[in-house]
MIBA-953594 format. One record per residue (C-alpha): residue in one letter; z, y negated, x negated. Coordinates in steps of 0.001 Angstrom, whole numbers, plus 500000, padded with zeros to 6 digits. Layout:
BEGIN
AZYX;...
//
This chain:
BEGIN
X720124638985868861;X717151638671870982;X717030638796874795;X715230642543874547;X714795642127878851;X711932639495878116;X709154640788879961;X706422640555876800;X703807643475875843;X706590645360874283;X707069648610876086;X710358649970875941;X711543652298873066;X710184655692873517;X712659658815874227;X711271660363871046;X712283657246869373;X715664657555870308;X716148660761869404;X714950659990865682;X717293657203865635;X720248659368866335;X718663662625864376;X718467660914861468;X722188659316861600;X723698662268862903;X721750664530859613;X723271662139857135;X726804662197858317;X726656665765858817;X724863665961854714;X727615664269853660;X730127666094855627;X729083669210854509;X729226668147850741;X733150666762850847;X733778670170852602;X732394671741849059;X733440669093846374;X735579671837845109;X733098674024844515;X731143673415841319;X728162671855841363;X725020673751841605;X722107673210839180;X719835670857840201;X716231671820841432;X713482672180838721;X711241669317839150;X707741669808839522;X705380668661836576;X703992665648838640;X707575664367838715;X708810665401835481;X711250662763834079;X710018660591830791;X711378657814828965;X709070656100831563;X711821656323833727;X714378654151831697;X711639651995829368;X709760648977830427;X706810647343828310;X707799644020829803;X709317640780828380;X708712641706824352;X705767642666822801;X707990644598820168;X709444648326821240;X710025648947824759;X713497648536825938;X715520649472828700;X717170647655831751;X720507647407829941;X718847646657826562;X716649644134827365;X716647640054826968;X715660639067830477;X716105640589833174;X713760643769834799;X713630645876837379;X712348649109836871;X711245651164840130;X711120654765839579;X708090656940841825;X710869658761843897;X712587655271844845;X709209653711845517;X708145655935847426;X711433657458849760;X710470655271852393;X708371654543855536;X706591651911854424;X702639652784853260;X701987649885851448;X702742648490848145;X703552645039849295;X706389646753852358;X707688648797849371;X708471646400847107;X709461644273849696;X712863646269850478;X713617647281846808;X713155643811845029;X715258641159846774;X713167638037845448;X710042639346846527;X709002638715850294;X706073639074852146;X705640639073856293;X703733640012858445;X700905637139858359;X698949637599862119;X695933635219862809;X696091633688859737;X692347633823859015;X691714636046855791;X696012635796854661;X695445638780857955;X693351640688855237;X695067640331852179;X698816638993852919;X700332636610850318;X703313637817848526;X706334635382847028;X708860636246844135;X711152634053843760;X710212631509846296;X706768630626844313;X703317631219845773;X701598634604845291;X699333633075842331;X702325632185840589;X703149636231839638;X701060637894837118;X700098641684838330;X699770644301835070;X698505647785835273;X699748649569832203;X700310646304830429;X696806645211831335;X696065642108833260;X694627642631837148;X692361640962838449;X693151638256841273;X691618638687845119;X688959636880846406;X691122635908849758;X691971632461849394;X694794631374851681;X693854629040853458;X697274629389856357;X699767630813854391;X702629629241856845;X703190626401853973;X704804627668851610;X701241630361850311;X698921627419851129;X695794627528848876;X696895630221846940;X695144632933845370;X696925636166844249;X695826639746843704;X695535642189846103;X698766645045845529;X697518646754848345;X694887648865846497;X697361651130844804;X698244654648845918;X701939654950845708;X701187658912844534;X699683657159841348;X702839655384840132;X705096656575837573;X707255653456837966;X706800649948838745;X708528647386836531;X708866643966837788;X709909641112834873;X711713638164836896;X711226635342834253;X708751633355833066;X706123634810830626;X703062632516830153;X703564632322826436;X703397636268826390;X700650636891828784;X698738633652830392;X698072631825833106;X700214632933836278;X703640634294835088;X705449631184836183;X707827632860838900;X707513636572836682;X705254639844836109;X704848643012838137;X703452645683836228;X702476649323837630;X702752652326835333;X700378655033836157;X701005658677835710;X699917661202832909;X700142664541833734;X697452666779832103;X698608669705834549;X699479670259838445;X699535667845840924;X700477667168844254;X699309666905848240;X700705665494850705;X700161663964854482;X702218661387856016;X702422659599859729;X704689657916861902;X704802655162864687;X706960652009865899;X709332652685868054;X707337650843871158;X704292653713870729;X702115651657868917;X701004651323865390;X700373655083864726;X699737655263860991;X698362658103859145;X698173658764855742;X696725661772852851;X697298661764849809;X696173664357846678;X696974664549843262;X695766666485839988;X696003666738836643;X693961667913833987;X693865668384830846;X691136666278828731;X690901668176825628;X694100669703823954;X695173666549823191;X694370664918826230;X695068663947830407;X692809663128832900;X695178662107835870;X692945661377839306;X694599660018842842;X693334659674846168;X694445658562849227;X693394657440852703;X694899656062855252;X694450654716858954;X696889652527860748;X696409651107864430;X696874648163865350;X700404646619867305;X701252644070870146;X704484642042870496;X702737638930872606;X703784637315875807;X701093635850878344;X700368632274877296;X701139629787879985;X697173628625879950;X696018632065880236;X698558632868883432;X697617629693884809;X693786630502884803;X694718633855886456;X696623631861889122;X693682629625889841;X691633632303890344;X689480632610886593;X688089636339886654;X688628638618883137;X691476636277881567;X692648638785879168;X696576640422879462;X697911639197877251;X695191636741875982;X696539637201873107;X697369639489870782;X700415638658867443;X700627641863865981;X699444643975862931;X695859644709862732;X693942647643862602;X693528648926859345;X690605652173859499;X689196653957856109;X691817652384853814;X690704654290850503;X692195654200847850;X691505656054843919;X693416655695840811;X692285657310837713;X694200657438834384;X692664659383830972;X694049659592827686;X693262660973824253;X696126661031821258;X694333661339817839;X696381661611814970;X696125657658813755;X693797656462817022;X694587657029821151;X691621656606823695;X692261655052827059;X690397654559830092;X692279653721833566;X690475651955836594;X690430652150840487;X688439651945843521;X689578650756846866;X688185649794850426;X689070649051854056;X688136647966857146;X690524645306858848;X690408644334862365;X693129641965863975;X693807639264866728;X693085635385866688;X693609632541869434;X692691632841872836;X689849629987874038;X691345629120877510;X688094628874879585;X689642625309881350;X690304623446878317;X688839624860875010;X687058621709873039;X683459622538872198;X683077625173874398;X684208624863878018;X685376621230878177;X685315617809875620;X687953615839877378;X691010617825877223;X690188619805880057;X689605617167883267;X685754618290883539;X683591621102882361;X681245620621879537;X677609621216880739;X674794621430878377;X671177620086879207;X668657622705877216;X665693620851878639;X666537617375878350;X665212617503881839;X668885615799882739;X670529616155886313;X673320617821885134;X676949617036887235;X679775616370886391;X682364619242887316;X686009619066887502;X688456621112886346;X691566619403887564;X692922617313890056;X694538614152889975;X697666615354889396;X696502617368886697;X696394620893888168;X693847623339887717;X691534623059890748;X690974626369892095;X688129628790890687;X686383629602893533;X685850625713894206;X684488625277890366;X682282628222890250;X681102627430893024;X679398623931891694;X678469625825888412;X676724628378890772;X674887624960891896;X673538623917889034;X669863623430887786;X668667626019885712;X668209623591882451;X672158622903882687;X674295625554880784;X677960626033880719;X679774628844879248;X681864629199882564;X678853630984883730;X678813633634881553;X683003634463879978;X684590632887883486;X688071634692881645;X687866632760878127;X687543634818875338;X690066635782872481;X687307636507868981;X688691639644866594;X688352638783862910;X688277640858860090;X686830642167857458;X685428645194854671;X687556644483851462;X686320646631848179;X688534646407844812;X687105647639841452;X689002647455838250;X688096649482834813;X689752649226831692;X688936651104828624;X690708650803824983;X691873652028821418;X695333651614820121;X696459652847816659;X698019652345813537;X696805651359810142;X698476652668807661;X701798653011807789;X702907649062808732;X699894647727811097;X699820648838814827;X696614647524816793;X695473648066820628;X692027646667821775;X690948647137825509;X688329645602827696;X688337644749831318;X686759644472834081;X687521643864838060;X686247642760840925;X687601642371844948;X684908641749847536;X685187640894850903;X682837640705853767;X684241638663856823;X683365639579860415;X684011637770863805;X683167639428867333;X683746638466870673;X683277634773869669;X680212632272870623;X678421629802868493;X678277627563871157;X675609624729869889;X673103628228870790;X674007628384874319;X672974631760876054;X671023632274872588;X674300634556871348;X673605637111869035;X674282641117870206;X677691641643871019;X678730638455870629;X679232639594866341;X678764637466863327;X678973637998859787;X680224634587858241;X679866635742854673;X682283636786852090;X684003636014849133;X683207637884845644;X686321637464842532;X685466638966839378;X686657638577835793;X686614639987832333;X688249639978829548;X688959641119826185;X691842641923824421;X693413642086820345;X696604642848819226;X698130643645816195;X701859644004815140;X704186645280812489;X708001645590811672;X708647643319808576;X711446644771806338;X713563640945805519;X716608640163803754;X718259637752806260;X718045640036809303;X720007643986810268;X716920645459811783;X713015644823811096;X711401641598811833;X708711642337814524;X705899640789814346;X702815640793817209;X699655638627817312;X696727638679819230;X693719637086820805;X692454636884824142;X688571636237825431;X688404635994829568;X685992635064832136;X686605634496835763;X684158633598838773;X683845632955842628;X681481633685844694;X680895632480848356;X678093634542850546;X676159633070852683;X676712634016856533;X674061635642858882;X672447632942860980;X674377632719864103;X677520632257862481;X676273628936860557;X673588628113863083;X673171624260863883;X672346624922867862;X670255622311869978;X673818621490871741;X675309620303868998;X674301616788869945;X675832617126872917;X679401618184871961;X679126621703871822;X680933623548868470;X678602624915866045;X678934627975863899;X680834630974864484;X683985630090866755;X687010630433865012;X685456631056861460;X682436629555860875;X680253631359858270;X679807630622854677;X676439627996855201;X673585628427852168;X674211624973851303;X677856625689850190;X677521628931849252;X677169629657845453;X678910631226842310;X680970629187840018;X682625630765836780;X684919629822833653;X685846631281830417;X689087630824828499;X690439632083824939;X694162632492823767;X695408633536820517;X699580634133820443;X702188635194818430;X705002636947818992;X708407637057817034;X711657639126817335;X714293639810814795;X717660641531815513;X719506639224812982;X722968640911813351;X724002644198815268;X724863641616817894;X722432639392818478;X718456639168818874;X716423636654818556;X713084636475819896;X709810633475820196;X706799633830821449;X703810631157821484;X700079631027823023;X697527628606822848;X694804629128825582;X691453627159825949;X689569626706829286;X685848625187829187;X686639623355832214;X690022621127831950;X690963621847828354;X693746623735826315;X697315623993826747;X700491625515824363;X702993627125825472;X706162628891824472;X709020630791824665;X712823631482823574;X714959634441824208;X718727635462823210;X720536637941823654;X724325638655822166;X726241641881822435;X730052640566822992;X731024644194823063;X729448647868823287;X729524647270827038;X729018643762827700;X726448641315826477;X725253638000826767;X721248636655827819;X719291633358827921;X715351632774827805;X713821628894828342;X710027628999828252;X707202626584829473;X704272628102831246;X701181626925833246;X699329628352836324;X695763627137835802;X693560626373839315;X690769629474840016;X687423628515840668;X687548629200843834;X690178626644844694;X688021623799843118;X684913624540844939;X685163626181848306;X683931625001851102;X685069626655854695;X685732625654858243;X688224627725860217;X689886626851863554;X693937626392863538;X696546624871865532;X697353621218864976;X700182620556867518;X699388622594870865;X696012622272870763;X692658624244868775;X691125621976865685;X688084622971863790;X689391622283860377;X687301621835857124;X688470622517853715;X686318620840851071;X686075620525847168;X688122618372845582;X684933616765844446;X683405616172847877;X682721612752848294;X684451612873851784;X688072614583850203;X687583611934847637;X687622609233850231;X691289611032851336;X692792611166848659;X691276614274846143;X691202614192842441;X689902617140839994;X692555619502840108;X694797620057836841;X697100622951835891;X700344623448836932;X703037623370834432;X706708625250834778;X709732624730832702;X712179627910833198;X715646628495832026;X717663631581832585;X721224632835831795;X722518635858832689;X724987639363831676;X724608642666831714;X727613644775831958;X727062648597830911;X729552650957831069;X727922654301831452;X728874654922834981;X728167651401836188;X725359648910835143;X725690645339836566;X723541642715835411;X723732638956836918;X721338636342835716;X720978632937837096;X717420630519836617;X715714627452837138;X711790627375837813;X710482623396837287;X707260623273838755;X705490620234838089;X701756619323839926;X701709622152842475;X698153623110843532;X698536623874847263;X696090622936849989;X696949619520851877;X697707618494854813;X694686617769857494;X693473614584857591;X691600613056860600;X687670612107860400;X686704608938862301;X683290609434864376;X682389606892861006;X683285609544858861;X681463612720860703;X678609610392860691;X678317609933857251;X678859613569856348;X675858614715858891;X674458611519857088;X674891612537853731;X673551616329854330;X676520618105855988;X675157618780859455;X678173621224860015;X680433618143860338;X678928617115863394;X682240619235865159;X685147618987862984;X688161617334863605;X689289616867860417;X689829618098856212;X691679619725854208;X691026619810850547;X693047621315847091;X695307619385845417;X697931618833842299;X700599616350844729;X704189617489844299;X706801618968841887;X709362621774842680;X712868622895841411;X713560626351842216;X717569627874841662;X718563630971841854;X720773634116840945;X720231637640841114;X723006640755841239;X721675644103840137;X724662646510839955;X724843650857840168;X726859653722839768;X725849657314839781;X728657659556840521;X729381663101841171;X730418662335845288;X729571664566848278;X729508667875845850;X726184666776844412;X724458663207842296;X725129660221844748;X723888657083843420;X724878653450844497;X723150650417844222;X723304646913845153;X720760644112844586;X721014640740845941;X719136637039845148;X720135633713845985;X716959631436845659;X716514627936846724;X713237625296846387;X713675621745846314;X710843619480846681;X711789616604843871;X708015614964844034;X705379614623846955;X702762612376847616;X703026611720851482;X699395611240851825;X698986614465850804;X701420616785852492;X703813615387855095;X707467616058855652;X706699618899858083;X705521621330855380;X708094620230852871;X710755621588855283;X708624624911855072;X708630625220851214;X711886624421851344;X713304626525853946;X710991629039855116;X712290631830853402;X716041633590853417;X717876631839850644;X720198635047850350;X718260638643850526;X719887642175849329;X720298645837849848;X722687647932849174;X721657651910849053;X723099655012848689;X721362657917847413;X722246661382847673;X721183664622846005;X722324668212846415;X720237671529845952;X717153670688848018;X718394668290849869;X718632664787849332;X719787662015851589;X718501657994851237;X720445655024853353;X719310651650852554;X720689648292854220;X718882645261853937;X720526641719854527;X718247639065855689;X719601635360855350;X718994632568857901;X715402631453857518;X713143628725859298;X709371628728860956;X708031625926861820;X705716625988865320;X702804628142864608;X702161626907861017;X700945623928862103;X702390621605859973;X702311618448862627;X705961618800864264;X708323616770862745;X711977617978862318;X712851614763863315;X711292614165866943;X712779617176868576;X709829619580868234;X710044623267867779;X711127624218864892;X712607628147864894;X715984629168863115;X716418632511863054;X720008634142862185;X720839637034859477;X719851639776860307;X720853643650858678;X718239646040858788;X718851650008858170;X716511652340856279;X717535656207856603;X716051659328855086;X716748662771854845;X714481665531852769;X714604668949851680;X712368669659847936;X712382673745847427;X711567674974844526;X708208676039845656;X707275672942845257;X706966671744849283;X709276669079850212;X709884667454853626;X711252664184854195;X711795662312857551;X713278658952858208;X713048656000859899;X712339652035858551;X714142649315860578;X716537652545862093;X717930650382864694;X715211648105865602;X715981644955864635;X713235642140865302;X713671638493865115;X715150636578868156;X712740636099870895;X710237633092870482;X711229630554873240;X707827628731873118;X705833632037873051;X704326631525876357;X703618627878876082;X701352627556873573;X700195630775871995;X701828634009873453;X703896635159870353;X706678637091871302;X708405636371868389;X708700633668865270;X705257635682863508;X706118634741859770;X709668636969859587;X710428638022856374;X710876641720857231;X708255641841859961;X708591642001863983;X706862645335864767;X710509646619864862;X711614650445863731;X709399653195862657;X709968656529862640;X707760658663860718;X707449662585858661;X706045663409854913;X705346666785854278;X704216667706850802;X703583670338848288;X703939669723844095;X702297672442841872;
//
């Protein structure tokens, strides 16, 4: 446990805290109490369920992992996890990502503070693999990626490009499925580590309202949320299904002061900031969000149309420029003397020192005195932010997606679906309180830039066909599906207003160009690149005696810019008995690189040690990444193997499956790599002005192989306890990466460590749910293995010189939540996430370098508990 007496920005836990803490425990013992008491009473009929909840095979049926009939967790051969609304949604958490989070042990996702645009859009892992290594469905349709490429994604997300699961109203979902093997023979490039598909309601009648908030425990991070629901019908035959919801969340704090920044104040530098820095969640205002789902059923032909529209503003924290030491800005020698600007070329500028000769800050009223002093043609930014200055990035995200579609049959054999898609996420970056300092005093209003943005979009176009085959050699039907696939992807980088990408007169004279901290999008690396691919597949499944099933699947898909690639699959599965089976899948699969890894172009500031770089990330084509090392990038390739049981007795369901994910030519971003003055030269040299400040590259890369092990334990029972339905489930995954290939010129041992140990090897929960009359009661506990940070993401402390590498302990966190549903239709719920307040250990280097509280990257956040209320009404 962490030493909770640290004196960081964390105020203490608020009375009204408290008293939901204990409220909440106290209401479930006393629920549960009160049922034993009647357990010999018989048990009352349950509450009708509204229309928006009404229970479907939806509830029991997944579309994933065959493209024959849908089959059930217990039926099917690989494993799935199928989320149900009401689970999804009992809980505190507002956000897709936090909700799957806590339900589906191998999928994690933190936090992600000051980690340029990962802020906006935070990286998600199942299984251990990088976000762009799970395919995302929406009724069986592919969804489109994001156009946040992450650029610090603490190692183990570097590069990568997933979608944005965000953008969904949890009001919209009828269930979420997620498929944990590998699928790239069945649905394309991505489904290496598995497939999350979300199911959308249809309801052609009723509908729901509702309005959520709550708060952490410290006071901070008040979150509000509305939501509305309706259905309607669309002919007699028909639904039209529309969800809205917005939402506003503030902002939270758990920083210490950094030593720099409490030094400056000691020496006497006016408006250093408390704290200078700010690790925390960022402000999230208009977060809208609307899901629409229509349907027609004909008597041989169904009409579809689903789609949704989605924006936000983001606002959140990023490093503190320490006004005695900064590079670029206040000082070019590691703080010993103040950088000072001629604007004139009129020279006569001094030389002013910052520290003494033993290396201590030389007091402020002595050094602003000499800048006072100085001739009106020298400039130094001391003059005008004395205090430093800590820049607030961010960002307006928008996320489009329509897809419209026929499915039928022909005749009596033939079954066909053919759908077209369309979606598109669009972000606009902006950076305040920040300088380009090659302008000088020239700073634009406010001290705001707009470095550009970043556009995805792709299309597609989609054919299938099937039919059962009546065969001699098999008990049931062969099933047979086909199909053919037509997509096109692009990238687009926007250009950034003028001061962000602004080439100042003091460039030549050491001071940092562009937008400090993000430099904007220039028009010389702006652009749009695109490419198209086709598939065709086929699909095979035969239940060849009443105990076992065979299934194969094979896709060839073509790509206009690398070339084609086959891949395939085999699944098994053998009943041994009416309760007990047997299951096995080994499939190949590829992940090919997005346009937007192969050609952007960005410079970003990051920690490299304990001090500030201006990093650039370049094309893999750039002559410069060349000269390091770059080649073309090349698809990754996966081998995966899988073995598991399912055991179903009626009361209990345990399945256990074990796998092994071969990654071979990983595309991650690489390690930085130093520019000589030679180097910058020849970049300004060779038309690259912007180079004329940057410490060193980064660039895309295929340069190591990975061998990822795990097992996963689904088990529940649904019983009759506590006088009403009281289900229990457990869920757990072991996972573990190994890094079997790296090029050391490419990535260093640093971030191997953090691919390989970065996240908790073990993860579960273990829940109870209980339901009686109107009330119901959820408990959740969450086990979080050991897991390890490494200093700030940095990836330059070795874990062999005695840096600072962070191990943090288990750790058990508690979900509670009680709620009362009438049969009115209003239902109340109230509960608390993280019930007793767990947060990682303290940070013992917090104040040194950067002012973080805590290790920022842990796997079930550091904002500690939340309490919060959902009132609702179902008609």
């Amino acid at each position: 446990m962490g030493n909770r007496e640290k004196p960081h920005v964390r105020v203490s836990s608020t009375p009204l805290a408290s008293a939901v803490k204990w409220a909440l425990a106290a209401a479930t013992l006393v629920g549960s109490s009160t049922a034993v008491a009647q357990t010999t009473e018989p048990s009352p009929a349950p509450a009708a369920t509204p229309p928006a909840e009404e229970a479907t095979t939806l509830d029991t049926v997944s579309v994933l992992g065959s493209r024959g009939q849908p089959r059930t967790v217990s039926s099917s051969a690989v494993p799935i996890d199928i989320i149900s609304a009401e689970e999804f949604r009992n809980q505190g958490a507002t956000d897709a990502l936090d909700q799957l989070r806590v339900l589906v042990p191998s999928f994690n996702v933190s936090t992600i503070p000051i980690d340029d645009a990962a802020s906006l859009i935070r990286p998600a892992n199942l299984r251990g693999l990088p976000p762009d290594n799970t395919l995302v469905l929406v009724n069986g349709k592919r969804f489109h990626r994001s156009a946040v490429i992450t650029f610090l994604g603490h190692g183990l997300s570097d590069g990568s490009q997933g979608p944005d699961l965000s953008v969904f109203p949890s009001l919209a979902l009828e269930q979420v499925e997620v498929l944990r093997d590998g699928a790239a023979a069945q649905y394309g490039s991505d489904a290496i580590a598995g497939v999350v598909n979300f199911g959308l309601k249809k309801i052609s009648e009723g509908g729901a309202f509702e309005a959520f908030a709550g708060q952490y425990y410290e006071g901070d991070g008040f979150t509000t949320q509305y939501s509305a629901q309706i259905g309607l019908p669309l002919t007699e035959r028909g639904y039209a299904t529309l969800t809205a919801e917005w939402r506003q969340a503030d902002d939270t704090s758990r920083s210490v002061q950094r030593n720099d920044a409490a030094a400056a104040i000691a020496a006497g530098y006016p408006g250093v900031p408390v704290p200078a820095q700010i690790w925390g969640s960022p402000k999230v205002d208009d977060d809208l969000k609307f899901v629409a789902n229509l349907g027609i059923t004909g008597d041989s032909v169904d009409i579809y149309l689903f789609g949704n529209y989605a924006q936000r503003e983001v606002d959140g924290g990023f490093y503190f420029r320490d006004p005695t030491a900064r590079s670029g800005v206040y000082s070019n020698d590691g703080g010993e003397t103040l950088l000072i600007g001629d604007t004139t070329g009129a020279g006569g500028c001094p030389t002013i020192a910052l520290r003494d000769a033993g290396g201590n800050l030389i007091p402020y009223s002595t050094v602003s005195t000499a800048v006072a002093a100085l001739p009106a043609n020298c400039f130094t930014f001391l003059s005008t932010l004395p205090g430093g200055f800590t820049p607030r990035f961010g960002g307006s995200l928008e996320d489009i997606s329509v897809v419209g579609g026929a499915k039928g049959t022909w005749g009596s054999a033939w079954h066909w679906d053919v759908s077209a898609t369309y979606g598109r996420n669009d972000i606009d970056f902006v950076i305040y309180n920040t300088v380009n300092a090659s302008l000088g005093a020239a700073q634009p209003a406010g001290l705001r830039f707009s470095p550009g943005g970043n556009t995805q979009t792709e299309k597609g176009v989609n054919f299938d066909v099937g039919r059962d085959i009546e065969t001699s050699f098999t008990a049931e039907a062969l099933r047979l599906s086909a199909g053919a696939e037509w997509r096109e992807e692009s990238f687009e980088v926007k250009a950034g207003d003028d001061a962000s990408t602004g080439i100042g007169p003091l460039t030549e004279q050491g001071f940092a160009l562009g937008s400090n901290g993000f430099n904007g999008f220039s028009p010389r690396t702006a652009g749009e690149w695109d490419r198209r691919n086709w598939a065709v597949y086929l699909d095979l499944e035969a239940q060849f005696t009443e105990q076992l099933l065979l299934a194969a699947a094979v896709r060839h898909e073509d790509f206009d810019d690398f070339g084609s690639t086959t891949n395939g699959k085999l699944t098994a599965r053998f009943d041994v008995s009416d309760t007990f089976a047997l299951r096995g899948a080994y499939n190949t699969g590829f992940r090919a690189p997005t346009p937007g890894q192969a050609n952007i172009s960005q410079i970003s500031t990051a920690f490299n040690g304990s001090v500030l770089e201006d990093i650039a990330t370049l094309p893999p084509t750039n002559p410069i990444a060349i000269l390091k090392g770059a080649r073309a990038l090349t698809p990754e390739e996966s081998k995966n193997l899988s073995l598991g049981m399912v055991w179903n007795s009626g009361d209990w369901l345990v399945t256990l499956d074990g796998y092994r994910i071969e990654v071979e030519d990983r595309i991650a971003l690489s390690t930085s790599f130093a520019l000589t003055p030679e180097e910058r030269d020849a970049l300004v040299a060779s038309g690259n002005p912007e180079a004329a400040s940057l410490s060193s590259v980064t660039y895309f890369g295929n340069a190591f192989d990975t061998t990822t092990t795990g097992v996963d334990l689904v088990t529940s029972v649904e019983t009759d306890h506590f006088g009403g339905t009281t289900t229990y489930s457990l869920a757990a995954n072991w996972n573990k990466t190994e890094v079997d290939r790296y090029d050391p010129n490419f990535i260093n041992e640093a971030r191997v460590y953090k691919i390989e140990e970065s996240l908790p090897k073990t993860k579960g929960y273990f829940s109870i749910n209980h339901k009686r009359e109107v009330f119901h009661a959820n408990l959740r506990l969450g086990y979080y293995g050991s897991w390890y940070e490494d200093h700030l993401d940095s990836g330059a402390i070795s874990i062999d010189d005695g840096g600072l590498p962070i191990y943090e302990d288990s750790k058990v966190i508690v979900d509670a939540e009680v709620g009362w549903t009438f049969p009115s239709g209003l239902y109340v719920n109230v509960g608390a996430q993280n019930l007793f307040d767990e947060t990682p250990d303290d940070n013992p280097w917090g104040a040194s370098v950067a002012g973080a509280a805590y290790p920022v990257h842990s796997p079930y956040g550091f904002n500690g508990g939340f309490y919060y209320a959902r009132v609702g009404w179902k008609f």
